[in-house]
N, C-alpha and C positions, 0 to 999 in steps of 0.2 A: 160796934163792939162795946163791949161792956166791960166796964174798969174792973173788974176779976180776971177776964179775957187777957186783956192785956200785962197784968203784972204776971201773969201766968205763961205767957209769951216771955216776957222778959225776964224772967227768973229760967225757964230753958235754955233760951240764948246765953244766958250768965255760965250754964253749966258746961253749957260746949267751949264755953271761951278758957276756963278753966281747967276742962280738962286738956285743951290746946296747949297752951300755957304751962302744965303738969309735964307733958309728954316732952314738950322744947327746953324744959330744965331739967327731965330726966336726960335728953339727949345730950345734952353742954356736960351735964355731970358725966357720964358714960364718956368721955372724951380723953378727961383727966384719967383714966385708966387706960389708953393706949400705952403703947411699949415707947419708949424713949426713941428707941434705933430705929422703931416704923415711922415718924417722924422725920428723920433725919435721913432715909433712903432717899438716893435721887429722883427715882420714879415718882414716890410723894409728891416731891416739889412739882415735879411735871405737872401729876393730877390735880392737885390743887389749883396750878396757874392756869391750868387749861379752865377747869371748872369756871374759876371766877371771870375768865374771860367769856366764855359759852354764857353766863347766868346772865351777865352786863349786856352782852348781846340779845339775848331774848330778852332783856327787860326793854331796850331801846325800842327795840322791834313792835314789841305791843306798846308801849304808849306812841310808838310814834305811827303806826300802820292800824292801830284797833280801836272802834268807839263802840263799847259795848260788845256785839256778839258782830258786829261788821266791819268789814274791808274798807277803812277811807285813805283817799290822799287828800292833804286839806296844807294849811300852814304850817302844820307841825312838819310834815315834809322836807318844806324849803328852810327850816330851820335846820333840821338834821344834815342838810346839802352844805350848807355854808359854813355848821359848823367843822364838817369834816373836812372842807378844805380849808379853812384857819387850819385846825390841829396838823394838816398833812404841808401846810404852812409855816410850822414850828409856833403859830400864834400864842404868848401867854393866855391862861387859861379863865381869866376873868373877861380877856378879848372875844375869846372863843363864845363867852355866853354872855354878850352886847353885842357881837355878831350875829346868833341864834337868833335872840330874842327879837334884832333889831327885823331879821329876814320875815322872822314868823309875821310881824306886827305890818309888814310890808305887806304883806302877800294876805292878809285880814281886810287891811283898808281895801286896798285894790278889790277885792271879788266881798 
């Protein structure tokens, strides 16, 4: 490729990034214009806790079960296993991730 190619490339990418960037600060702004008392309905709260817990969950999910566009079980696995029984342990939560880390790093060596 030829260096015109290139900044040419990357001057496109710049603009999609911006306008990304545009649309997530038009949306934060768009926020501040909700009604007070739709905030403060209890359904809201519902939705909201639900959501961030659904989003936490699929974020787990993919880094811990996706490399790429495939299906692995690997260490990240037995990390996810050990942390969850710490937390369902009551473990404080810097235990919880010295126990992760410790499992994943286990299960690396070994295989």
């Amino acid at each position: 490729m030829s260096t015109e190619t290139i900044a040419q490339i990357g001057a496109h990418w710049w603009l999609w990034v911006l306008l990304a960037s545009s649309i997530a600060y038009a949306t934060k702004l768009l926020g501040y214009g909700v009604p007070a008392r739709w905030l403060h309905h209890p359904r809201m709260a519902r939705v909201a806790g639900s959501l961030t817990i659904a989003l936490l969950a699929a974020l787990t999910a993919m880094n811990t079960f996706a490399s790429g566009q495939q299906l692995v079980l690997d260490a990240r696995l037995a990390a996810l296993v050990v942390a969850a029984i710490a937390l369902a342990l009551r473990a404080p939560f810097l235990v919880v991730v010295v126990l992760g880390a410790g499992a994943s790093a286990a299960v690396r060596w070994w295989m």
